[in-house]
N, C-alpha and C positions, 0 to 999 in steps of 0.2 A: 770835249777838247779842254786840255789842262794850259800847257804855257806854261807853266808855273816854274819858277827857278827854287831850285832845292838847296837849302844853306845848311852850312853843319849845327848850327844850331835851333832849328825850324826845319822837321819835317814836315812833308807833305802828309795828310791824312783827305783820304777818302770812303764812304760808309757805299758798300753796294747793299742792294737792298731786294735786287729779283731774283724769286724763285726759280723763273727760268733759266739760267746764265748756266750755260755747262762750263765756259772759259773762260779766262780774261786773257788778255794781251795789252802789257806796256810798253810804249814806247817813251823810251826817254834819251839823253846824251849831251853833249856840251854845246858850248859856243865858242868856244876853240879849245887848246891845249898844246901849251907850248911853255919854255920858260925860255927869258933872254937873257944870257949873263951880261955882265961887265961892257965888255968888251964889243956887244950885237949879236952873239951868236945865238941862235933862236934853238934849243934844244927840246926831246919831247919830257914829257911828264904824264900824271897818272892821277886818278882821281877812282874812288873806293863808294859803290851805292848799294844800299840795300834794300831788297825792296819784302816788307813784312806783313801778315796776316794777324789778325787776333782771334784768336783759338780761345774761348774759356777765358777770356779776360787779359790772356798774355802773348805779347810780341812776337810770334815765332819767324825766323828770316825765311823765305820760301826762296832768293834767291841772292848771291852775293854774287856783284860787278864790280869787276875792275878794268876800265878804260884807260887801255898805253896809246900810247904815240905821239906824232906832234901832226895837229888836226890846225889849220890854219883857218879852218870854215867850218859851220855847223855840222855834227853829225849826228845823226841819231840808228841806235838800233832798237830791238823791239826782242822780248821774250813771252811766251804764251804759259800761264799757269792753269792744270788739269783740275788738280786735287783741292775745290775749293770748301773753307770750311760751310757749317750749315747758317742760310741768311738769314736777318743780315748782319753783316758783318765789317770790321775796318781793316782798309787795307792801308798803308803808307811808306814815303820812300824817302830813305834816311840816306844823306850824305857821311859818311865816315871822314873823307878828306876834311883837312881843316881847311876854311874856306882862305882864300888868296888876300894879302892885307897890303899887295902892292903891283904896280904896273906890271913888272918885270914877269910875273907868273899867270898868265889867262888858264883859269881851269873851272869857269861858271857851269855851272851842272841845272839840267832842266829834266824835268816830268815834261814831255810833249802830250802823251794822251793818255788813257785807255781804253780800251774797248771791250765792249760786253758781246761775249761770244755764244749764241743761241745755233746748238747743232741739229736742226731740222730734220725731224727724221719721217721722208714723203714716202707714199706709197703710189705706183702709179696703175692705178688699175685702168685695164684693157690698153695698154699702151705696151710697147715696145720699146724697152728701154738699152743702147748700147756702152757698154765703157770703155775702155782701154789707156793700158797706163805702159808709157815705153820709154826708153834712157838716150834721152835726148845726145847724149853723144854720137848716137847710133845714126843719125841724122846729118851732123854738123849743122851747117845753117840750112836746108832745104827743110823744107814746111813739111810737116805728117800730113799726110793724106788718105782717108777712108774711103773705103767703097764696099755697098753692100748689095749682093746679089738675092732680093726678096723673092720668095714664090711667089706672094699674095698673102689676100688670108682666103677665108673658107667662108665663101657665102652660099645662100641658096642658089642654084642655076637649075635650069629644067632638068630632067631627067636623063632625053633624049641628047645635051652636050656633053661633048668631051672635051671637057679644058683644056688638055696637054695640045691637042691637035686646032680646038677653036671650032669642032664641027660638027653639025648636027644631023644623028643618022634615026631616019625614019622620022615617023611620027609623034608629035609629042603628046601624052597623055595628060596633058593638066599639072601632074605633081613637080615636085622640086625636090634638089637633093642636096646634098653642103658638099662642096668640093673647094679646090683651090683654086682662085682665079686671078687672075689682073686683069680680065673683061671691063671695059667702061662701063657698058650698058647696065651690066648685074652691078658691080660696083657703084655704079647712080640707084640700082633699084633696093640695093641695101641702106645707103644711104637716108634715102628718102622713106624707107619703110621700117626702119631697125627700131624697135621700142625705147630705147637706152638712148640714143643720137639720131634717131633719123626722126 
């Protein structure tokens, strides 16, 4: 967590230093923005940031902001950078605007954060994993709701069941066979017996 107020003549610098970090993401933005003329009238205004990497020794801008409007309260936004150089390296964020030399113009500019963004890439073995990605319009305000209809999985069950029906014809021979089931019983005996988890 930064804080830090950005002035035109005092950039912000900071050194990342992990190998790991696939992104960063800054968030920065004002403590207002507004100008008042003469007269009261409170009009908007604009304030110019840059936020730059050092490549090989030199400044390169990765991203140019300009903040319009007239913001009466803090605001902040946030932009994520992909393409980071190799670490480590400095990052920092330059005010362009001249900074304000009197009441009448609020245009203080802040670094609120960054964050180091580690894209985790898990694998899930013997798991069932589902996703689903839908356009929330599609919805309006009522909640997505999932439902899924499992077989099972395939455990050993005797010989003599038939899962589909849950019943058992003739005689059992001792052996097992792998079918699908959502039987409790075999499902506790998988359980309790599986080399991996039971």
């Amino acid at each position: 967590v930064l804080g830090v107020e950005v002035k035109h003549d005092n950039p912000v610098t900071r050194t990342v230093v992990s190998e790991n970090i696939d992104r960063l993401r800054f968030t920065f933005g004002v403590q207002m923005l507004q100008e008042t003329t003469d007269k009261g009238d409170r009009n908007p205004s604009s304030v110019n940031l840059l936020i730059q990497f050092q490549r090989s020794g030199i400044w390169n801008t990765e991203f140019d902001i300009t903040i319009n409007g007239k913001i009466t309260t803090q605001y902040l936004a946030s932009v994520v950078a992909d393409n980071l150089p190799p670490r480590p390296f400095s990052v920092r964020m330059v005010r362009v605007t001249p900074d304000s030399t009197t009441d009448r113009l609020q245009n203080k500019t802040l670094w609120s954060s960054y964050t180091e963004i580690i894209d985790i890439r898990q694998g899930y073995p013997g798991t069932a994993v589902a996703g689903l990605l839908v356009d929330a319009e599609q919805f309006g305000s009522q909640q997505v709701t999932r439902n899924y209809h499992l077989r099972g999985r395939i455990f050993q069950v005797p010989s003599n069941y038939d899962p589909d029906t849950r019943t058992y014809t003739g005689l059992w021979d001792g052996t097992l066979k792998p079918a699908y089931t959502n039987n409790p019983a075999w499902c506790t005996m998988d359980i309790l017996t599986h080399p991996r988890y039971g």
